[in-house]
C-alpha positions, -999 to +999 in steps of 0.1 A: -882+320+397-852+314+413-831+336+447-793+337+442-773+351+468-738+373+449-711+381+468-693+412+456-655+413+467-634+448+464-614+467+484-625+500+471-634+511+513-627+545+498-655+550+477-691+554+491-726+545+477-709+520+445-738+508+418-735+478+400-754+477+366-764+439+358-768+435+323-789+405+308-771+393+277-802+376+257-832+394+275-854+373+260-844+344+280-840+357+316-854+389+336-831+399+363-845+418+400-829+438+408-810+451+378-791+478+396-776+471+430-765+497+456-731+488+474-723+500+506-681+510+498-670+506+533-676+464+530-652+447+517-675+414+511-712+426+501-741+395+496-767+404+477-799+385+465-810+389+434-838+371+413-838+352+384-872+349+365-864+321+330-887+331+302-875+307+278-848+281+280-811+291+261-779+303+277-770+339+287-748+357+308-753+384+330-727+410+327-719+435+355-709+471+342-692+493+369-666+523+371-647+501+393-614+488+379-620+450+373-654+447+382-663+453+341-653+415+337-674+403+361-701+377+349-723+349+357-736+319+328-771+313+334-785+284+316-820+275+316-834+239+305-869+227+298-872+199+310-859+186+347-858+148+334-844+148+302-816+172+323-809+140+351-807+116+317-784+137+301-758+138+333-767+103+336-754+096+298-726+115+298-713+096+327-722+062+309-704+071+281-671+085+301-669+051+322-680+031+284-649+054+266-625+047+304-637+005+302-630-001+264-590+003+268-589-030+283-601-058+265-577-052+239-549-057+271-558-084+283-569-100+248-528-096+242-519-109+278-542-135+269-531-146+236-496-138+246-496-123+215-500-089+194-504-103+160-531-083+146-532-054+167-519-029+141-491-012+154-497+027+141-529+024+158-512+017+190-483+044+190-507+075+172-534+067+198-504+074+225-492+106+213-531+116+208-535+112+247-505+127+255-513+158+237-551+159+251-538+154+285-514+184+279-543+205+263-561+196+296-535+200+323-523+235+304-555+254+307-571+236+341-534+240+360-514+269+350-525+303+360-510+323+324-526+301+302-560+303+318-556+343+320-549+339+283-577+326+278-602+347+295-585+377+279-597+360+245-631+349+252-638+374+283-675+360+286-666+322+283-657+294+308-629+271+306-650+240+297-620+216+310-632+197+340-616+173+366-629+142+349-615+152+314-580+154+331-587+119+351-600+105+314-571+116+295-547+103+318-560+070+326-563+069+288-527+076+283-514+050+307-532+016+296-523+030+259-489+029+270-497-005+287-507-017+254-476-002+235-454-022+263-472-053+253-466-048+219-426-054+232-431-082+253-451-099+231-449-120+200-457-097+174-442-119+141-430-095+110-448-069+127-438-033+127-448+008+126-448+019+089-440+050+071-478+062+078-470+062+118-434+073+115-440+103+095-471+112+116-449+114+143-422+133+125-445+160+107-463+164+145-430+170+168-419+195+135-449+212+140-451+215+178-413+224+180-418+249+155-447+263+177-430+263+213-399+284+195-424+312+182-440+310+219-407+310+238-397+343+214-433+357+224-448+358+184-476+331+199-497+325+226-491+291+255-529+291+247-523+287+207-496+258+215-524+242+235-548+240+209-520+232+182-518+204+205-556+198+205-554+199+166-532+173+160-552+152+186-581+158+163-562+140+132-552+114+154-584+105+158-593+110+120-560+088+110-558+058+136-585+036+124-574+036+090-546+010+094-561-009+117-591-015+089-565-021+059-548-050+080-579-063+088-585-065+051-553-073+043-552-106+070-587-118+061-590-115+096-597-099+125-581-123+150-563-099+177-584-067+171-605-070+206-641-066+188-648-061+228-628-026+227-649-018+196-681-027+208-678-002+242-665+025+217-698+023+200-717+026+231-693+056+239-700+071+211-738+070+205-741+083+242-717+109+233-738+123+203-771+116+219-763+139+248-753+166+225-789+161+209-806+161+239-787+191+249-791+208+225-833+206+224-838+210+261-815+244+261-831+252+225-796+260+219-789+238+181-761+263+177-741+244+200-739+216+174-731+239+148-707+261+168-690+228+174-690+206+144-656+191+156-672+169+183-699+158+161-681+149+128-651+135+154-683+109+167-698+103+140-665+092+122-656+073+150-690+054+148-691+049+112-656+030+112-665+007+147-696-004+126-670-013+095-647-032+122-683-051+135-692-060+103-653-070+096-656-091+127-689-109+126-699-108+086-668-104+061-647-125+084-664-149+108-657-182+085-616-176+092-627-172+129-646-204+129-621-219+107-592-209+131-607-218+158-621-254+143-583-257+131-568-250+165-595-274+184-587-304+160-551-297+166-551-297+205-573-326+202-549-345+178-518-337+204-544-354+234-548-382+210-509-387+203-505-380+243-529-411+249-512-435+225-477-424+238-488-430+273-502-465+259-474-475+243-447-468+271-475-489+294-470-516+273-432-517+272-429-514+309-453-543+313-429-565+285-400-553+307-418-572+339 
């Protein structure tokens, strides 16, 4: 059993004697006591404790139902785990997997400032995986920021809570600018015969049509902001359905997977198995399984991402780790060689200045 304090706000002073019904959504998960509270009208600001008594772990909301204009809306999420432990692991995952996901943008940077080169770092990767982040950060910044979207949105889902939080701006962000890091690099570097193919351009093209199309049906009032925001979010879903695609192909193509950072992969993996083990664990310590089913996006999204980092691991370290050793063999015996020369050249003009004494 748990004591929460509610503050009631409303400035009707006029009225005397106001009751408050609260209304347990799922009563087989919580009991509430009191269920009916007695407001005294001439407060503006009334605290009130109420109890909480869990019966059964799941999510519910408790609903108040009054006379007085506005107050109908009002609601509280209550969410009641099993387990205390598996709770602290599961905060303790998802922050592994958000600083795994923020890390693995940078090996592939500095493998290209290292190289001095973006040969094999496929191109349509690069630019779809900017637009993806630009559209999530939108999608983010629309409904956290502006006041018309978010009272679109609670007009939809009246008993739901925009689920965008400060780190998921932060992430999308950050994400954004060392994308368009990489994309600079991908200019300043040598990047041979290199270039975005029809695939990338006609991504591009099909997704401003799309979102053009959508802002004019918004700006004449046939659409919802809100349903621009998760066009938005749509198209971020196929971006990260189509980016790993090419990459793969060139890999194939190249016999090789020298300039893909198998550094950037390996983080995404660890990303991505804490991402889906949370929801799992979630999921069973709420007893709520419908949230993987309600949400099959995130899953299948994971999963897929998972499935083609193992292809690019077994690319890197089984299909094509003879051309690494090769390469690298190749490029050892060649700087060696060039020391060698060096040394007899060094030798040789020794010699003549010595003939010249």
């Amino acid at each position: 059993m748990i004591k929460v304090w509610v503050c009631y706000y409303h400035n009707c002073t006029e009225h005397h004697g106001l009751t408050f019904n609260i209304n347990v959504q799922h009563k087989e998960n919580l009991i509430v006591s009191p269920n009916i509270i007695e407001v005294n009208g001439s407060s503006v600001v009334t605290k009130v404790a109420i109890e909480l008594h869990a019966i059964k772990a799941g999510e519910t909301n408790l609903i108040t139902n009054s006379s007085i204009p506005g107050a109908k809306h009002a609601f509280i999420t209550v969410q009641i785990y099993k387990n205390q432990v598996i709770e602290i692991l599961s905060i303790i995952i998802g922050w592994a997997y958000f600083f795994g996901w923020s890390i693995s943008f940078y090996p592939q940077a500095y493998e290209n400032y290292k190289r001095k080169s973006v040969v094999g770092l496929n191109f349509d990767f690069v630019v779809v995986n900017i637009t993806g982040y630009v559209l999530y950060s939108m999608f983010n910044l629309g409904l956290y920021y502006i006041p018309a979207i978010r009272a679109e949105y609670e007009e939809r889902y009246p008993f739901s809570i925009v689920s965008v939080l400060p780190n998921d701006i932060v992430f999308g962000i950050h994400a954004f600018g060392i994308t368009a890091f990489t994309g600079l690099q991908c200019l300043w570097y040598d990047r041979g015969d290199q270039k975005i193919s029809w695939f990338g351009k006609w991504f591009h093209y099909i997704s401003v049509i799309i979102m053009a199309v959508t802002a004019i049906l918004c700006f004449a009032g046939y659409m919802l902001w809100l349903d621009f925001l998760y066009i938005c979010s749509y198209i971020k879903l196929s971006v990260t359905f189509c980016k790993y695609g090419p990459q793969a192909i060139m890999n194939y193509k190249r016999q090789s997977t020298e300039g893909w950072s198998i550094a950037t992969v390996l983080l995404d993996i660890a990303g991505g198995i804490c991402s889906v083990l949370q929801m799992f664990m979630n999921a069973y310590n709420y007893e709520k399984w419908a949230w993987i089913l309600e949400n099959p996006t995130k899953l299948w999204l994971g999963v897929f991402s998972l499935l083609f980092d193992f292809f690019f691991v077994f690319q890197h370290y089984c299909l094509y780790n003879n051309t690494h050793k090769t390469r690298r063999q190749d490029k050892a015996d060649f700087e060696k060689g060039l020391s060698e020369k060096e040394q007899l050249q060094a030798v040789e003009l020794k010699q003549i200045k010595l003939e010249r004494r």
